[in-house]
N, CA and C atoms of all chains as a GROMACS GRO file, in nm:
protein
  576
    1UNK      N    1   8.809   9.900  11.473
    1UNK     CA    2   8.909   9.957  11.383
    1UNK      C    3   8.914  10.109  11.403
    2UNK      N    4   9.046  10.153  11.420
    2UNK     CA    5   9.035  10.308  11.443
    2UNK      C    6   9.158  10.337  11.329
    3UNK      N    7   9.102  10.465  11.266
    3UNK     CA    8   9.233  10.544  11.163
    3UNK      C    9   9.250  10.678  11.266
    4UNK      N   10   9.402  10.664  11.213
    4UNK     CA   11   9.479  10.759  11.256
    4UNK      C   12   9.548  10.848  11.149
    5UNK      N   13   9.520  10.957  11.188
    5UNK     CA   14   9.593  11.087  11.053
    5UNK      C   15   9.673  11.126  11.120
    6UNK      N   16   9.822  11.111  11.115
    6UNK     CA   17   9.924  11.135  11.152
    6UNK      C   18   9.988  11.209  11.091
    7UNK      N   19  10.035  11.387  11.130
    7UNK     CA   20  10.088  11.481  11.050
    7UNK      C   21  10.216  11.493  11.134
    8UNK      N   22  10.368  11.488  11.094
    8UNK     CA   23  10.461  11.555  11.108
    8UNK      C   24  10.581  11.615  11.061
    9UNK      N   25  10.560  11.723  11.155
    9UNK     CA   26  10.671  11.858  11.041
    9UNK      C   27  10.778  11.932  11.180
   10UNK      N   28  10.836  11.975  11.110
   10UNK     CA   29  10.968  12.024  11.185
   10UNK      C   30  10.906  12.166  11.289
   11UNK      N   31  11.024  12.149  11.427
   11UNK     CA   32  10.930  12.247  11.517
   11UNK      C   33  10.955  12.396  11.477
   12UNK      N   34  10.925  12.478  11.558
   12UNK     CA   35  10.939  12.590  11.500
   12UNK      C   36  11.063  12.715  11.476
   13UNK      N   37  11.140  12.638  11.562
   13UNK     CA   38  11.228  12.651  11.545
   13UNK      C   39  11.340  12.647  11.458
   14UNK      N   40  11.322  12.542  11.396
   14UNK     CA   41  11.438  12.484  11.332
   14UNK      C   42  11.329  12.533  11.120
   15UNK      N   43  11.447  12.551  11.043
   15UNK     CA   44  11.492  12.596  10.937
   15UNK      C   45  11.408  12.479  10.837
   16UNK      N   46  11.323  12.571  10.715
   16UNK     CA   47  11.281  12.453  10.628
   16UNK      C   48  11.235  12.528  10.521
   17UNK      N   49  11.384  12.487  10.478
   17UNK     CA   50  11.408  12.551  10.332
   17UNK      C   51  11.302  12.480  10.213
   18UNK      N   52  11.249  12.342  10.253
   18UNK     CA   53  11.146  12.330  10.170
   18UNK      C   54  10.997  12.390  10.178
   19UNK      N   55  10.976  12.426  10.290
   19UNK     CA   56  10.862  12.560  10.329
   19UNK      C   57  10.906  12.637  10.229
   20UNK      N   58  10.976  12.702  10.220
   20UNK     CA   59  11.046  12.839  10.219
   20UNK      C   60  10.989  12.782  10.017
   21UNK      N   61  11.044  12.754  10.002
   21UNK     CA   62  11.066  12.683   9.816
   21UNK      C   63  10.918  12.692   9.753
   22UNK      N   64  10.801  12.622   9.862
   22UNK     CA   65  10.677  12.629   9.889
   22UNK      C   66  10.661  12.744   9.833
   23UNK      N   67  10.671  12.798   9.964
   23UNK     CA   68  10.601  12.944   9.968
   23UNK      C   69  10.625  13.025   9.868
   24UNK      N   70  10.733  13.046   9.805
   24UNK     CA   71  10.777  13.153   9.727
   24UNK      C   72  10.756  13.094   9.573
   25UNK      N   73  10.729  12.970   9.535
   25UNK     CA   74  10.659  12.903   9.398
   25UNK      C   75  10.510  12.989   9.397
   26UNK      N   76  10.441  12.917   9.543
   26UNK     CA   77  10.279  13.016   9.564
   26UNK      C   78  10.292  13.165   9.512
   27UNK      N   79  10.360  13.224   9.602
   27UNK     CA   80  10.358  13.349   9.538
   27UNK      C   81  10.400  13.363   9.390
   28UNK      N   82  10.491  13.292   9.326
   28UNK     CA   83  10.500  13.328   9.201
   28UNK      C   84  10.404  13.294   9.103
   29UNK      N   85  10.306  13.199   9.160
   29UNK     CA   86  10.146  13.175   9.124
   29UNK      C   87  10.049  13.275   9.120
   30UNK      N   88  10.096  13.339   9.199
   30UNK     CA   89  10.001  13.476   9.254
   30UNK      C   90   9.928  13.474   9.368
   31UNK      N   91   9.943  13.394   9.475
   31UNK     CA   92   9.884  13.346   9.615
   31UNK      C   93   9.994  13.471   9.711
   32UNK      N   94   9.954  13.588   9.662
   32UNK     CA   95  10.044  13.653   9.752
   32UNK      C   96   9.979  13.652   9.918
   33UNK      N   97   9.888  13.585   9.927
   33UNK     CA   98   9.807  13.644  10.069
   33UNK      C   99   9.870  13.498  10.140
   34UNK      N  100   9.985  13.398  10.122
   34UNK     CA  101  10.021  13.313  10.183
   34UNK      C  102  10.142  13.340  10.264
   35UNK      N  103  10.140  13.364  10.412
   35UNK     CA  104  10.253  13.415  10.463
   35UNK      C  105  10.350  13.340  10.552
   36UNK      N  106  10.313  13.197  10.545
   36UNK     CA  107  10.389  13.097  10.564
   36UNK      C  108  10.360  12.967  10.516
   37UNK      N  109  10.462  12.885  10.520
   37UNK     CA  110  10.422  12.733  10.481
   37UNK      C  111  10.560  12.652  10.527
   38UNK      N  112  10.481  12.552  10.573
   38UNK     CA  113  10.550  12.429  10.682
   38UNK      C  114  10.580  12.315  10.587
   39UNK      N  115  10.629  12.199  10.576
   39UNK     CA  116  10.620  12.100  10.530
   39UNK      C  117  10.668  11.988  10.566
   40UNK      N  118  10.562  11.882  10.589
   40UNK     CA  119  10.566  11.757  10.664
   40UNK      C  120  10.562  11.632  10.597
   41UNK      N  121  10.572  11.558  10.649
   41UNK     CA  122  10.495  11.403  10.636
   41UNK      C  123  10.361  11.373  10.673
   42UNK      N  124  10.239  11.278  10.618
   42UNK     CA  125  10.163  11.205  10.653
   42UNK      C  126  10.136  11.118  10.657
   43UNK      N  127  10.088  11.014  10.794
   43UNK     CA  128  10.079  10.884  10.747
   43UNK      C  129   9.936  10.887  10.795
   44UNK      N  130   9.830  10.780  10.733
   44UNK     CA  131   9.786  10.755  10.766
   44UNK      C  132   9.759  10.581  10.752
   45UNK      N  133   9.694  10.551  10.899
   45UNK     CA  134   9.739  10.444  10.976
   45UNK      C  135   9.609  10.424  11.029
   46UNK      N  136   9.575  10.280  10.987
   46UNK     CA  137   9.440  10.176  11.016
   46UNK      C  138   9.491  10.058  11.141
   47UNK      N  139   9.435  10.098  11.270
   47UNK     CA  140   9.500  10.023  11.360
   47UNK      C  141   9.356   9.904  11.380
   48UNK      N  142   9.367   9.768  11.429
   48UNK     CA  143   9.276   9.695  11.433
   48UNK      C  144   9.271   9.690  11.624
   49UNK      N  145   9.212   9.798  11.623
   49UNK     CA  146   9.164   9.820  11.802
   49UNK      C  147   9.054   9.924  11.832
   50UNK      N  148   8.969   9.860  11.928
   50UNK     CA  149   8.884   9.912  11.986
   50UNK      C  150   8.909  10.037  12.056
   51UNK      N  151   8.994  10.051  12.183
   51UNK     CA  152   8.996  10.138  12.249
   51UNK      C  153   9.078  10.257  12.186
   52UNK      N  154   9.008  10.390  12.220
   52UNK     CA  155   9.101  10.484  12.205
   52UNK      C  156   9.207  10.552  12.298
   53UNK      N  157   9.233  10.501  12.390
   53UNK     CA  158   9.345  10.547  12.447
   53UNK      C  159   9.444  10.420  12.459
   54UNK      N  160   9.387  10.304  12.409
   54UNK     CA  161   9.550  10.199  12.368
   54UNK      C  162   9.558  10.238  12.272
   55UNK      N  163   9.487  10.309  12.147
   55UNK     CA  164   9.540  10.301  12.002
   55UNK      C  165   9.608  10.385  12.038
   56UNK      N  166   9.588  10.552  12.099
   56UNK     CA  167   9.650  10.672  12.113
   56UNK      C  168   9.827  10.646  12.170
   57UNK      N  169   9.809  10.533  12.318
   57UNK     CA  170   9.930  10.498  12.333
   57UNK      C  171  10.020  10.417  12.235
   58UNK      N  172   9.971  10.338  12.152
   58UNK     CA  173  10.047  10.297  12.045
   58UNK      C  174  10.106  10.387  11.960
   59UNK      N  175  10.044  10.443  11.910
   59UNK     CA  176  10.038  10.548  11.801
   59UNK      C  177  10.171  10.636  11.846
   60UNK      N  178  10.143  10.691  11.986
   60UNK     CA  179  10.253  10.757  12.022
   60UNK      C  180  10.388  10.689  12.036
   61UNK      N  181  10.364  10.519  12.052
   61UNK     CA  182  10.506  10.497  12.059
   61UNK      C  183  10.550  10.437  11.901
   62UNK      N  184  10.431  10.432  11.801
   62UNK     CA  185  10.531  10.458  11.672
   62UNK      C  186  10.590  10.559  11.616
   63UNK      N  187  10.509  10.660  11.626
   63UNK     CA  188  10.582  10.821  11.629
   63UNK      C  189  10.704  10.843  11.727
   64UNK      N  190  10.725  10.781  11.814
   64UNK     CA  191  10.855  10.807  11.897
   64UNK      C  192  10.973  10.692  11.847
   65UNK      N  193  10.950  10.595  11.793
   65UNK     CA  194  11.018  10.527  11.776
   65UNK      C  195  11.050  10.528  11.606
   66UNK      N  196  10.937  10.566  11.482
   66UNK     CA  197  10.958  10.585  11.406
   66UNK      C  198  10.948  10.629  11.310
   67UNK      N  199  10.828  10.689  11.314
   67UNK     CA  200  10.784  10.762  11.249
   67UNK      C  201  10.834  10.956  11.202
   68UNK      N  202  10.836  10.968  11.364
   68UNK     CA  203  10.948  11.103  11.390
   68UNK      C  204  11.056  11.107  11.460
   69UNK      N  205  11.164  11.185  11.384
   69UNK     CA  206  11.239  11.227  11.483
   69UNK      C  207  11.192  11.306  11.569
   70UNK      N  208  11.207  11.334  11.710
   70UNK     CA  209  11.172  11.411  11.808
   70UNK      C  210  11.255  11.505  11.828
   71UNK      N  211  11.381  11.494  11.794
   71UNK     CA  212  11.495  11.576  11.808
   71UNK      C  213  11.420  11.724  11.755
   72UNK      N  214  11.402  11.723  11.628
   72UNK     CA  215  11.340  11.834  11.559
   72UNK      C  216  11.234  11.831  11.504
   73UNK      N  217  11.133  11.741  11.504
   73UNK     CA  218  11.018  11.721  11.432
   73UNK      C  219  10.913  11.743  11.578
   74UNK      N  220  10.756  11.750  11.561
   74UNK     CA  221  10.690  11.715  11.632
   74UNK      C  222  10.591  11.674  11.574
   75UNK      N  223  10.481  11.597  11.654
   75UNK     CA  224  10.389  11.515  11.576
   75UNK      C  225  10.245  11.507  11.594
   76UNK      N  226  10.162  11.516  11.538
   76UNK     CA  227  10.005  11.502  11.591
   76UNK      C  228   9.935  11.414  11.539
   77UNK      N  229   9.846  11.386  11.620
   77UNK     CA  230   9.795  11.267  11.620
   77UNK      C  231   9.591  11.216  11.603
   78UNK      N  232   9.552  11.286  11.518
   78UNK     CA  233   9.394  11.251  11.505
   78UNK      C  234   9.353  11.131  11.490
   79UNK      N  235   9.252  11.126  11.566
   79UNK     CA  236   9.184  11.012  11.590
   79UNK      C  237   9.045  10.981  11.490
   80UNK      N  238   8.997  10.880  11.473
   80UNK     CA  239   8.840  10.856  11.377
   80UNK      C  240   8.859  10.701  11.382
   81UNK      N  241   8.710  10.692  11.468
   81UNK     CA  242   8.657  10.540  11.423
   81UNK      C  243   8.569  10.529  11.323
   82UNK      N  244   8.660  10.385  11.257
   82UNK     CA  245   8.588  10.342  11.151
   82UNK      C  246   8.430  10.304  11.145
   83UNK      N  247   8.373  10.252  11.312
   83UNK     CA  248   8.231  10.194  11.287
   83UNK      C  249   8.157  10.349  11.304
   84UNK      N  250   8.224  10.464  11.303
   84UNK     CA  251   8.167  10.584  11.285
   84UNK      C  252   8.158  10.646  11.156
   85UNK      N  253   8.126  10.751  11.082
   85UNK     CA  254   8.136  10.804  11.006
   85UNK      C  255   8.276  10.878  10.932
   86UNK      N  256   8.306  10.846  10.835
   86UNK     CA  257   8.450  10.818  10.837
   86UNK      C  258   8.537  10.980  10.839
   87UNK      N  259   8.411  11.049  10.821
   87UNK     CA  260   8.512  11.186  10.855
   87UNK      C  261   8.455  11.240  10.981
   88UNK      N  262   8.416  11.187  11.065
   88UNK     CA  263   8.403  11.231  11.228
   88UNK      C  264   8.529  11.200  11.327
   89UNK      N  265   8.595  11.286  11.332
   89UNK     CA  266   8.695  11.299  11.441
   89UNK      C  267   8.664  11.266  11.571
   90UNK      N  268   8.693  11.168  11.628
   90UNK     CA  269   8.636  11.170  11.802
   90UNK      C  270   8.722  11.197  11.889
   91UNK      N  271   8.890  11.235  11.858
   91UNK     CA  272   8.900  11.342  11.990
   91UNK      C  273   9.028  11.375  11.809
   92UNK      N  274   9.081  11.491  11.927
   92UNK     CA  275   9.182  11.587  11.878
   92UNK      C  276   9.322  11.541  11.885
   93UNK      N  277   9.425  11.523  11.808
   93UNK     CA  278   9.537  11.491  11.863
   93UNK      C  279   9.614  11.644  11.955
   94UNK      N  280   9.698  11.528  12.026
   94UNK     CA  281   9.797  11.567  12.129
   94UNK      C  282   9.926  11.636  12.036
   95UNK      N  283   9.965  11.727  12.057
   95UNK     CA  284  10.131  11.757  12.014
   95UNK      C  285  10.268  11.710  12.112
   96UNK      N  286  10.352  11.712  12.048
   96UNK     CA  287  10.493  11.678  12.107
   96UNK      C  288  10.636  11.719  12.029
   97UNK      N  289   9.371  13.600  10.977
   97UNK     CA  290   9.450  13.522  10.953
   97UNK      C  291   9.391  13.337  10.989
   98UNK      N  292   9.402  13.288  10.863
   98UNK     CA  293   9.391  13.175  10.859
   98UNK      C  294   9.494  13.106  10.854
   99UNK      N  295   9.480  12.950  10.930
   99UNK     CA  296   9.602  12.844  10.916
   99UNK      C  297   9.510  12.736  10.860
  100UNK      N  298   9.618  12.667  10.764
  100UNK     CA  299   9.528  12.538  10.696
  100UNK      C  300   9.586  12.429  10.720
  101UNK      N  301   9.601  12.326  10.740
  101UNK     CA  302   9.645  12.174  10.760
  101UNK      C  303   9.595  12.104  10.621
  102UNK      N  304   9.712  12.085  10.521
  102UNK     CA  305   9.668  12.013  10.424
  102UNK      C  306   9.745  11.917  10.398
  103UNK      N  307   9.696  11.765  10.409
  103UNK     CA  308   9.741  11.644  10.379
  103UNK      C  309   9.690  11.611  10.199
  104UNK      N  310   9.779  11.563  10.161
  104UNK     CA  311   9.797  11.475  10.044
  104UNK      C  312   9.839  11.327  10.026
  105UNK      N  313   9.811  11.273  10.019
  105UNK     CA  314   9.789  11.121   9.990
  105UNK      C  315   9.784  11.018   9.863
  106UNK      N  316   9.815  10.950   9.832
  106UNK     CA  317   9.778  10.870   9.653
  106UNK      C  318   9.653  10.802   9.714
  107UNK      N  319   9.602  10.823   9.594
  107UNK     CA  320   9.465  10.820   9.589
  107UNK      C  321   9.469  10.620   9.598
  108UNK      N  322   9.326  10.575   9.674
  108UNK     CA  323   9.284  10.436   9.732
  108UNK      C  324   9.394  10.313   9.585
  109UNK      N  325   9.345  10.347   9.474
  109UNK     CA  326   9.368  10.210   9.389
  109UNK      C  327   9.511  10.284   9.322
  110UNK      N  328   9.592  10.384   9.370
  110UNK     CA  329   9.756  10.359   9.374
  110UNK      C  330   9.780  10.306   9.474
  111UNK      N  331   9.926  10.212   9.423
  111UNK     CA  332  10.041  10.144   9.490
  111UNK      C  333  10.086  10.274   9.591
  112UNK      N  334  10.129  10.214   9.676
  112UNK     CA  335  10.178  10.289   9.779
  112UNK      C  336  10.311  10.219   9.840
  113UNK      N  337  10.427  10.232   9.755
  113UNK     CA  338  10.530  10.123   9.835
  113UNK      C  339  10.600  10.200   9.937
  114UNK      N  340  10.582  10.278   9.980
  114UNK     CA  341  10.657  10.382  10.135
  114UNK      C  342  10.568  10.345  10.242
  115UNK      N  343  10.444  10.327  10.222
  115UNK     CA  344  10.318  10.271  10.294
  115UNK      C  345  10.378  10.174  10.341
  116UNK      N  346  10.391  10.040  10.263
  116UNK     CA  347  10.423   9.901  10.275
  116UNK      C  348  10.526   9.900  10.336
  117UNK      N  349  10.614   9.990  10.340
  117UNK     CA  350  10.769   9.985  10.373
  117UNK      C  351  10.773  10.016  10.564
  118UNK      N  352  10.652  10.154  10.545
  118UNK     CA  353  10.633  10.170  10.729
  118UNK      C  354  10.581  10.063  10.758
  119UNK      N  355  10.474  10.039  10.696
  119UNK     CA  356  10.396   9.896  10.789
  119UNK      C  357  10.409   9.795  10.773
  120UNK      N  358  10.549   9.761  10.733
  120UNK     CA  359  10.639   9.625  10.774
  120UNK      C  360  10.725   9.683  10.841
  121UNK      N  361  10.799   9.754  10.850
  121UNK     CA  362  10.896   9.802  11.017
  121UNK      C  363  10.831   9.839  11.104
  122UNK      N  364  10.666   9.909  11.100
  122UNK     CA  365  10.602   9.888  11.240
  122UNK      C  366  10.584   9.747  11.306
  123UNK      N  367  10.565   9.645  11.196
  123UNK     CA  368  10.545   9.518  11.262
  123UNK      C  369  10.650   9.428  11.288
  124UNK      N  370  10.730   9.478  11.221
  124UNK     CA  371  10.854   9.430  11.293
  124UNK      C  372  10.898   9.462  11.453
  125UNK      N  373  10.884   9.584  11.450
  125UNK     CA  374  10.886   9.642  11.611
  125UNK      C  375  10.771   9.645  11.696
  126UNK      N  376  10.684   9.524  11.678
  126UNK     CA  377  10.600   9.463  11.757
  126UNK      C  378  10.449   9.519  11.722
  127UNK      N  379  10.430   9.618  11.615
  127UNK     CA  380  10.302   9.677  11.640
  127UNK      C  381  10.238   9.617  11.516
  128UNK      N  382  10.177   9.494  11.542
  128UNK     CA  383  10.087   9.353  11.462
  128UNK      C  384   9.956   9.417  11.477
  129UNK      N  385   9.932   9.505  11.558
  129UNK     CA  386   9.794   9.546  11.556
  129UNK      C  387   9.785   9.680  11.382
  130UNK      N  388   9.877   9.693  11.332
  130UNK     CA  389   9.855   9.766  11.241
  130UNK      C  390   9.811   9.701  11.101
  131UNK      N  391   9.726   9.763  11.074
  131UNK     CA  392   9.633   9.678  10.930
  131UNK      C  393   9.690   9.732  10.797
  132UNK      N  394   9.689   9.838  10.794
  132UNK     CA  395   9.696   9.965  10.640
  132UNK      C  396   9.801  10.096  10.709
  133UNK      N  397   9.915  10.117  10.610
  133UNK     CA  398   9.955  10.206  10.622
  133UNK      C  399   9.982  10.316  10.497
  134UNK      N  400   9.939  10.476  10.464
  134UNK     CA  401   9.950  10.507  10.377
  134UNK      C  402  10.061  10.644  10.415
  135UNK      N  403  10.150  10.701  10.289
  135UNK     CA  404  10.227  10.785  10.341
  135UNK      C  405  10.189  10.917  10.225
  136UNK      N  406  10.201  11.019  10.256
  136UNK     CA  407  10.172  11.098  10.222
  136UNK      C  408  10.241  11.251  10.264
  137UNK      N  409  10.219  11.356  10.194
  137UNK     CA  410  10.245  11.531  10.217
  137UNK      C  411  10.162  11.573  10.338
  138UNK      N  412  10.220  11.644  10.404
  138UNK     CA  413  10.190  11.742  10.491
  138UNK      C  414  10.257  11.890  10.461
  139UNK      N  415  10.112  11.974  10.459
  139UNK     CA  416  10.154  12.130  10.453
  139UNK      C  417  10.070  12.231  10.514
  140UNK      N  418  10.151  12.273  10.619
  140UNK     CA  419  10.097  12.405  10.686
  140UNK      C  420  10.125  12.506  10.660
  141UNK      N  421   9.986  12.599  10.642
  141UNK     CA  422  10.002  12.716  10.526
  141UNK      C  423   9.900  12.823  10.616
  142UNK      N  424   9.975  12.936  10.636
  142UNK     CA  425   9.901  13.036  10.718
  142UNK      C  426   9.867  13.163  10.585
  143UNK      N  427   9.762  13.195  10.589
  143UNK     CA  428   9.690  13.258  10.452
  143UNK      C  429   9.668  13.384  10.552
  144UNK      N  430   9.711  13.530  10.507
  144UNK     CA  431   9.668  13.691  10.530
  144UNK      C  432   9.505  13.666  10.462
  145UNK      N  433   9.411  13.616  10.533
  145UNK     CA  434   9.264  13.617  10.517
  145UNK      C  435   9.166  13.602  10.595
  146UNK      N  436   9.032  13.704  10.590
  146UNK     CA  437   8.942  13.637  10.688
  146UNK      C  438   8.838  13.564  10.647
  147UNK      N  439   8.803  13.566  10.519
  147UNK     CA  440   8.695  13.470  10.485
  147UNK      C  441   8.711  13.358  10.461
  148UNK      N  442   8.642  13.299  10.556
  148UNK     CA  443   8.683  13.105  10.554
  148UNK      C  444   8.663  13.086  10.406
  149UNK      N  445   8.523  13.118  10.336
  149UNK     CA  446   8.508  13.037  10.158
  149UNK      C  447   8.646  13.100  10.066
  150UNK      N  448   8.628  13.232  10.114
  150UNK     CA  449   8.788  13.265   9.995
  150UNK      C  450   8.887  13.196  10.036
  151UNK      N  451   8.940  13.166  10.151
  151UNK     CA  452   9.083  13.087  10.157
  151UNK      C  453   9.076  12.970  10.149
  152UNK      N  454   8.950  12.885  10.150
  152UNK     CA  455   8.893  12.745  10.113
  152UNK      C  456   8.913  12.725   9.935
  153UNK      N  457   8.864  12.856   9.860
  153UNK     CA  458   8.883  12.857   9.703
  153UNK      C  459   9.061  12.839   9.645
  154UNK      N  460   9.110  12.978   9.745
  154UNK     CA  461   9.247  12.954   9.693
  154UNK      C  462   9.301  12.868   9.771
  155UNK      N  463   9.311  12.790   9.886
  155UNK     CA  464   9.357  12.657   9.877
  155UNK      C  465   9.358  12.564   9.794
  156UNK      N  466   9.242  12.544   9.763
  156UNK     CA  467   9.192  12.439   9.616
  156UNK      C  468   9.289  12.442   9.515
  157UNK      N  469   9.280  12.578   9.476
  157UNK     CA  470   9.354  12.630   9.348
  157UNK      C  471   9.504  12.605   9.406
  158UNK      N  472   9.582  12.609   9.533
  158UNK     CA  473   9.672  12.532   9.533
  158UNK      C  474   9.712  12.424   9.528
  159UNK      N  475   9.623  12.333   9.601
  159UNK     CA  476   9.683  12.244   9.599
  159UNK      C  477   9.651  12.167   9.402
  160UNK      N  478   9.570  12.244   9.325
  160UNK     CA  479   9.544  12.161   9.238
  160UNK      C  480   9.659  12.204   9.185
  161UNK      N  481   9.755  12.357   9.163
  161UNK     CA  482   9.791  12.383   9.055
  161UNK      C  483   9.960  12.354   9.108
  162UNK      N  484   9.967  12.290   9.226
  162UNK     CA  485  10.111  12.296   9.273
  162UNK      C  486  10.148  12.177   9.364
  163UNK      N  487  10.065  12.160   9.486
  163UNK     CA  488  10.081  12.095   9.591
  163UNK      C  489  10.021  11.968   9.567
  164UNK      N  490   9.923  11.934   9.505
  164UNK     CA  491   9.891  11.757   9.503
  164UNK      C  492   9.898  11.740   9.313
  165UNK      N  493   9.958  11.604   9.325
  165UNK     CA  494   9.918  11.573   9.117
  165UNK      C  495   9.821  11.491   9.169
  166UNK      N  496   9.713  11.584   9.087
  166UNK     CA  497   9.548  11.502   9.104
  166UNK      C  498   9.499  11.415   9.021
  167UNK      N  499   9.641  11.363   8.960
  167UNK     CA  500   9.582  11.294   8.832
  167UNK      C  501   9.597  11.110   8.928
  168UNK      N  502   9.671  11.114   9.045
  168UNK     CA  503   9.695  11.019   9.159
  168UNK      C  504   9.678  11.049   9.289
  169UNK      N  505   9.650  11.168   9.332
  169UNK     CA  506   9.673  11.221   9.477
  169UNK      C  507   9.559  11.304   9.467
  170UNK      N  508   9.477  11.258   9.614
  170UNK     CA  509   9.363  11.356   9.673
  170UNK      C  510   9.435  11.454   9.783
  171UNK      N  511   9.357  11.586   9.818
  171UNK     CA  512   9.393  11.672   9.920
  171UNK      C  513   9.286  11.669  10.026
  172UNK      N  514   9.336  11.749  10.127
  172UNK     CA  515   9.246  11.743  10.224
  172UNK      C  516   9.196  11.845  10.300
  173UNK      N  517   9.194  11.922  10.321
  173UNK     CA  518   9.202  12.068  10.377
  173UNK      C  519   9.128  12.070  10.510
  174UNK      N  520   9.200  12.145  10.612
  174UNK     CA  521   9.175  12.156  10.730
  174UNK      C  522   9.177  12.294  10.796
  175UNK      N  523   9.038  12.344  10.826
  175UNK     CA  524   9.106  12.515  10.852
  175UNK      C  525   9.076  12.554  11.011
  176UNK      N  526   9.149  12.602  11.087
  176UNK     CA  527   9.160  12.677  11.165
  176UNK      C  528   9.204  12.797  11.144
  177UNK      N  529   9.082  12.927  11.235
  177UNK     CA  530   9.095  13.042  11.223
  177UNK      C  531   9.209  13.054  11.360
  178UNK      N  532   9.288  13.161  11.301
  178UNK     CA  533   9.442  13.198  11.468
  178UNK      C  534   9.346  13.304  11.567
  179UNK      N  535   9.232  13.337  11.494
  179UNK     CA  536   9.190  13.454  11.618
  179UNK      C  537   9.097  13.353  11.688
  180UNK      N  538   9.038  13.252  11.694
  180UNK     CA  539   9.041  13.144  11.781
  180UNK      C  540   9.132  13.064  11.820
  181UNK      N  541   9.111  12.974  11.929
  181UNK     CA  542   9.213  12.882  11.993
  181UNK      C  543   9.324  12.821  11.879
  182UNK      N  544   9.434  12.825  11.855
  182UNK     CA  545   9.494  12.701  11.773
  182UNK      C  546   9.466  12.586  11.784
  183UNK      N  547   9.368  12.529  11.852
  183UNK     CA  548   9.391  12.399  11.806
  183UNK      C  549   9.210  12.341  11.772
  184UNK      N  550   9.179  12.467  11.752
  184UNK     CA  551   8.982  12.484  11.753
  184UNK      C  552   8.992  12.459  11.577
  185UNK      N  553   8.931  12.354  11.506
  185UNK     CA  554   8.928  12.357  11.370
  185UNK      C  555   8.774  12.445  11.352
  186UNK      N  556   8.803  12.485  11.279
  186UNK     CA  557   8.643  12.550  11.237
  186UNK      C  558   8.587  12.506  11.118
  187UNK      N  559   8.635  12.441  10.990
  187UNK     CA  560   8.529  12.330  10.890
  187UNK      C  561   8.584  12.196  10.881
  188UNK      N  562   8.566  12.084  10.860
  188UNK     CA  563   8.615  12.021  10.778
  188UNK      C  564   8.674  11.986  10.661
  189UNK      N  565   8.801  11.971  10.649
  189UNK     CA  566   8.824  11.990  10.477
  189UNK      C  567   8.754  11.880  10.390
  190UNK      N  568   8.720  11.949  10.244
  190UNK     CA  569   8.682  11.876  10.144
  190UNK      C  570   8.776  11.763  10.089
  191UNK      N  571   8.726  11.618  10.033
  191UNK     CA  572   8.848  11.536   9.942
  191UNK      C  573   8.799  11.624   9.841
  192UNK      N  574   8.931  11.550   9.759
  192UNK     CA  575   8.906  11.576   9.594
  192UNK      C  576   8.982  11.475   9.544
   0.00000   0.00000   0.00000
């Protein structure tokens, strides 16, 4: 069993007026030392497989197929096996 | 300058029907290997700070007083320092 923490948010390019809404609530909190903020989706996702580079290729083709748009979003992808310790990361995700 | 990666999630014994909703159209589009799907916030937040424990405190204090309702939703915090590599995490974030 491997989990996957799947974060995606819009690239950097492109406009996100809900960042923006973020950010400027914080500061009216008094978090003036916050000088940006992004805002995404997360899924996280319990795949029933051993290997980590079929889960990784899966993973990537639910994120391409549905999870993100690619047009303007990009996506990352952390890895953690379950017969491990459940907050040990065993590799890093990839961006796209 | 710090960057944080913070996921939010409903906490294990909430309903999660956006969950249920991806991981029946993943398996519809062939991916049966998926067990659990949960959906959740993503927010990337670059903090004017150098001490990892101070921007670890006022994270907290965000996400409790704005970014997650903790009365259903845990956070997660993830920090990378920018004057190292971007993609080098330097702690693990805490649940709550």
């Amino acid at each position: 069993m491997i989990r996957a923490h799947i974060t995606v948010s819009l690239k950097e390019d492109v406009m996100d007026p809900q960042g923006k809404a973020v950010h400027e609530a914080l500061a009216s909190l008094g978090h003036g030392t916050v000088k940006r903020v992004r805002v995404g989706r997360y899924f996280d996702v319990t795949l029933d497989e051993s290997d980590v580079e079929a889960a990784r290729a899966k993973l990537r083709d639910m994120c391409e197929a549905l999870l993100a748009n690619t047009v303007i979003e990009r996506y990352e992808i952390r890895l953690e096996s379950l017969a491990q310790a459940r907050t040990a990361p065993i590799t890093e995700g990839g961006m796209a």
